[in-house]
N, C-alpha and C positions, 0 to 999 in steps of 0.2 A: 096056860101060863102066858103073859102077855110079855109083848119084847120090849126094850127099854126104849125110852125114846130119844131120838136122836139130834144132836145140839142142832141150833138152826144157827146157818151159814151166812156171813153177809155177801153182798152181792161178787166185791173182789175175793173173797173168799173160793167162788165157785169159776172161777174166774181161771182154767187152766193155766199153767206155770208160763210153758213158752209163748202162749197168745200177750199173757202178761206183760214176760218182759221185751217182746218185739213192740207191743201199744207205745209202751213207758220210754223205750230206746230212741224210737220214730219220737215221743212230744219232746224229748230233749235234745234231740238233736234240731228239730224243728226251729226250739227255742232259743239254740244256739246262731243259726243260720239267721233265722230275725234280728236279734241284736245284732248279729256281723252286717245285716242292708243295714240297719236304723242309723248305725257309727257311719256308716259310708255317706246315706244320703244327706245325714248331718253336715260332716267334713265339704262333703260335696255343695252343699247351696252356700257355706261359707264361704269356701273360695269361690264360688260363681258371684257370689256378693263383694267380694272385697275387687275383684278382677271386672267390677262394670266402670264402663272408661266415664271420667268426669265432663259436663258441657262444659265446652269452650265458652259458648252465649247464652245469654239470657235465656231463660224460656221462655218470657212474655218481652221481644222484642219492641223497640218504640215505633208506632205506625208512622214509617217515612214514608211519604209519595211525593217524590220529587217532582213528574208532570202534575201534577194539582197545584206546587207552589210556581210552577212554571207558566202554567195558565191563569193562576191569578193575578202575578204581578205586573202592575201598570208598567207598560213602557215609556210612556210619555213622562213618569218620573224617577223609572230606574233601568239603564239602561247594561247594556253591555253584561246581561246576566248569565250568571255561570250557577248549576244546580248539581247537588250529587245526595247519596244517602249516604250515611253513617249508622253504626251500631246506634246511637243517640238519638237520630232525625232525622232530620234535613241541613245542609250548611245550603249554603246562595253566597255568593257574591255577586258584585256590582256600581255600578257609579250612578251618582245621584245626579239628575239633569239640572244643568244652569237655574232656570228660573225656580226651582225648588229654596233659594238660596234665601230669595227675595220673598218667596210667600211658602210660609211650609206647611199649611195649613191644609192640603187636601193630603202630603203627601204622611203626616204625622195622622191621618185620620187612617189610610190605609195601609202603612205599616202594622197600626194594634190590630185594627182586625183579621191582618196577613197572619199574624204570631196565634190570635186567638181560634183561626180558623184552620191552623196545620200543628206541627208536630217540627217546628224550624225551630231548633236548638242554635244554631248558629248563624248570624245573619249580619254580613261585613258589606259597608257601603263606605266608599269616596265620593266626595264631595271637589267637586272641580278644581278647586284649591291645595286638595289634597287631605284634608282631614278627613279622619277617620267616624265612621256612626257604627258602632259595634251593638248587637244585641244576644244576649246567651244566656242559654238554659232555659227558653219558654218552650214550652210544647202545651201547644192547644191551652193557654193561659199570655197574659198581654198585662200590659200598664196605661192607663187615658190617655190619649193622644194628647190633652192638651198637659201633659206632665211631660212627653215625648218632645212637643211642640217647643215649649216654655224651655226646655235643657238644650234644644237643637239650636233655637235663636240664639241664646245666651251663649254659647260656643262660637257660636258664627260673627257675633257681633264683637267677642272677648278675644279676637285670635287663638281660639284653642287648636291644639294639633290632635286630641283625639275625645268623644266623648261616647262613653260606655254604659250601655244599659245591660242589667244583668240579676237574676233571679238564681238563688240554691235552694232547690229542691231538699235538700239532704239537711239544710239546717233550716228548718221550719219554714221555709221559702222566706228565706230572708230578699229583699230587695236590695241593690245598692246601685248607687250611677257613681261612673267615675270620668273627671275631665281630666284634662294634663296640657299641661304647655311645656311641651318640652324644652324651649328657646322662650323662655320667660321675658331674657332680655329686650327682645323685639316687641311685645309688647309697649315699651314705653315706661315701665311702671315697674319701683322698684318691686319688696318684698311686702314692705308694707302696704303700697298701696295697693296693689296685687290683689291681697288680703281683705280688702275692703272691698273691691268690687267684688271680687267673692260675694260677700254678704247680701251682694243687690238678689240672688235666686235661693228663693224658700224652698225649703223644703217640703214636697206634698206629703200629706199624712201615710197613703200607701208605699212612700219610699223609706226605708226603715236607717239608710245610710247616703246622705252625698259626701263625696270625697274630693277633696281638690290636689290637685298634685302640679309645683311648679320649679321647673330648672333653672337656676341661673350657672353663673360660672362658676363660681364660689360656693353657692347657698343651694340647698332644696329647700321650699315651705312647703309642709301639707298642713291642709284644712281639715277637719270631718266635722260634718253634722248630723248627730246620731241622733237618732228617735229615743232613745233610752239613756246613752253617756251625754247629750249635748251636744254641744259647738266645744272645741279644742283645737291649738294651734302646734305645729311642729315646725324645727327648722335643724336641717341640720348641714355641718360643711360639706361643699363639693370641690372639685376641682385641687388648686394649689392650696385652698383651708383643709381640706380634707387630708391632702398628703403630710402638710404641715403637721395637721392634730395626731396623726400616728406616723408623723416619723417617716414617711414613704419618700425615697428617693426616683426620679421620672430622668 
């Protein structure tokens, strides 16, 4: 007589009770313990991320080397130089030498390539007289010398008290020069005729803006000659017109 045959077991099946549930205890506890790191090192690299300190500066700093503008600059046409760095560049001050007055033709040749050869964002010269020759926001970029030249004359010859060369980076490298006469009166010339000799200096095609700026007692006039708006005239009151038109009591 043959014996019955006996079901076949799967493998958990054969698989003793308590080995069972000690295996089964240990992966869930296991499983547990993993999700409690994963929630941690989650938490944890967010606030390591939220808690990293912000730069103060730039990270691509602007290469100032103020001995290199130091060693280039002519002394024979800018004297009395003072040099430092800034987050921006280089600044320089200085006074421009007498006979520069009279011929400015070497010394408009090596200011552009001073601008074009450093990183001098800022760059403030006096003239014996006292006016001002500003140039700002060039680094390692320049304007012709003889657009330099042609504005420094025209200042000198015009009684101006400051003229201002100046590029923005930030708006498409807009160009613009500005004069000003502060003491218009001294000039000799009212508003209008003022305004005329204005007219005598073109605009060069790479200057995107000249600007004229003139104070009398009474009046301001500004000029602009825009590469895109034109030539337009302003005027507005100063002084005792100005307090008049709103009423100010002095």
């Amino acid at each position: 007589m043959t014996e019955p045959e006996q079901p076949t077991r799967t493998f958990l099946q054969r698989v003793p009770t308590p080995v069972f549930v000690t295996v089964y205890g240990a992966l869930v506890v296991a499983a547990v313990v993993g999700a409690v790191f994963g929630l941690r090192y989650t938490a944890d690299a967010e606030s390591t991320e939220a808690s990293l300190p912000q730069p103060v500066r730039p990270f691509n700093p602007a290469p100032a080397d103020p001995s290199n503008v130091a060693a280039s600059v002519r002394p024979h046409l800018i004297q009395n130089l003072q040099v430092g760095k800034t987050n921006t560049g280089v600044m320089a001050r200085g006074d421009l030498a007498e006979y520069v007055m009279s011929d400015s033709t070497e010394f408009a040749g090596h200011v552009s390539r001073l601008l074009e050869q450093n990183c001098l964002d800022t760059l403030e010269l006096t003239t014996p007289d006292g006016m001002r020759v500003n140039f700002w926001g060039f680094c390692f970029a320049t304007i012709p010398a003889t657009t330099i030249q042609n504005t420094f004359d025209f200042a000198v010859a015009q009684g101006a008290d400051s003229a201002s060369f100046a590029v923005y980076p930030a708006q498409n490298n807009f160009h613009e020069i500005r004069l000003i006469w502060t003491d218009a009166e001294a000039t000799g010339y009212d508003a209008k005729q003022l305004e005329r000799q204005w007219k005598q200096l073109d605009r060069p095609d790479e200057i995107d803006r000249i600007a004229f700026f003139g104070y009398y007692d009474d009046e301001v006039i500004v000029v602009d000659n825009d590469k895109k708006d034109g030539r337009s005239t302003k005027t507005f009151p100063a002084g005792e017109a100005f307090n008049e038109k709103w009423g100010l009591e002095r």
